[in-house]
N, C-alpha and C positions, 0 to 999 in steps of 0.2 A: 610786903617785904622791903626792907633796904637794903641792899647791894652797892657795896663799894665796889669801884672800877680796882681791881687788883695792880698792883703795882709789876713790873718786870724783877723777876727773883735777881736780878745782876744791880738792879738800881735799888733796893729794898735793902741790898749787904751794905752796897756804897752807901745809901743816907742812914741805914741802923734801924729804919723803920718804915710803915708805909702810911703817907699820908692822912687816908682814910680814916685810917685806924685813931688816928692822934687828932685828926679833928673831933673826932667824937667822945672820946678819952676823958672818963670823969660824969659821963652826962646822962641823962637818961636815953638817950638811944643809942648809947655804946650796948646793951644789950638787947637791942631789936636788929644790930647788922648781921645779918647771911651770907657768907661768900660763899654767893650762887657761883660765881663766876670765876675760873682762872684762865690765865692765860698757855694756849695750844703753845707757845713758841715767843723765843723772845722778839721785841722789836725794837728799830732804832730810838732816840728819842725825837720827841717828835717837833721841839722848838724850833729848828732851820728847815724845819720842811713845808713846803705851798701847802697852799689845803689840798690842792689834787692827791700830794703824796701823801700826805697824810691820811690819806681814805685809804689810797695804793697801800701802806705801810701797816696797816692795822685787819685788812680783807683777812676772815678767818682766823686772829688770832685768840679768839675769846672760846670757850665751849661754858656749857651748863653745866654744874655738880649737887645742884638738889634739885627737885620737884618742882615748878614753878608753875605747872599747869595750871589755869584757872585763876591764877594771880595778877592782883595788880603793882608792880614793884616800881621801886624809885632810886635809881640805880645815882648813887654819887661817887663826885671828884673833883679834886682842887680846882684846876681849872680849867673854863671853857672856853676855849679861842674860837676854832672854825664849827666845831661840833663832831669832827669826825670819829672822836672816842664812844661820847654816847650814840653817836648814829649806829656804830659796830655794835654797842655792848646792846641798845635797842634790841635792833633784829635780833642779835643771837638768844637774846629772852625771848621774844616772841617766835621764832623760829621754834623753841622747846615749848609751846604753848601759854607763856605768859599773854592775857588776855589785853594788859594797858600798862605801859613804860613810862614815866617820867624821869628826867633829870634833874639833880641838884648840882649846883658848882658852888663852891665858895670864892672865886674870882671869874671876872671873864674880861675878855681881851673885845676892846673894839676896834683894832687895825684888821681883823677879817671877816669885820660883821657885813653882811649883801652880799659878802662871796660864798656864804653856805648856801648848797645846793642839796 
């Protein structure tokens, strides 16, 4: 399965679209993504926040919405700074029985790389 990281429905109105969606737009795996995944609760954005808060800021707010038992899923999003997004959206798939998570980013930042924990 591919699972886009879900956008916050307040920042999805603001940009008119979600990310995800539009990197893949046109392609052959615009019709393999699954949004296993939305979001319990909106959250700050997460640009000014330390990677501490950034773990702090995201605790809980992802749940499951299909089947993902027994799956291997490859959960993506634009970008990877600290990792704190996929670390959350991780567990909460394998928390619902997904058996192995990987990540995609289409960017990532190295001003917080050795500080993931």
């Amino acid at each position: 399965m591919i699972v886009p990281i879900p956008t916050s429905r307040q920042r999805t109105r603001a940009r008119g679209f979600e990310i995800p969606l539009v990197l893949f737009k046109n392609t052959d795996a615009e019709y393999c993504l699954t949004p296993a995944l939305t979001r319990r609760r909106e959250t700050v954005p997460q640009y000014d926040l330390s990677p501490q808060e950034r773990k702090m800021n995201l605790e809980d707010c992802f749940a499951v919405t299909q089947n993902v038992t027994g799956k291997t899923v490859i959960v993506v999003d634009d970008i990877f700074t600290t990792g704190a997004t996929m670390e959350e959206a991780a567990q909460t798939l394998k928390n619902a029985g997904a058996v192995e998570v990987y990540g995609l980013a289409f960017c990532g930042s190295i001003e917080n790389y050795g500080q993931i924990q």
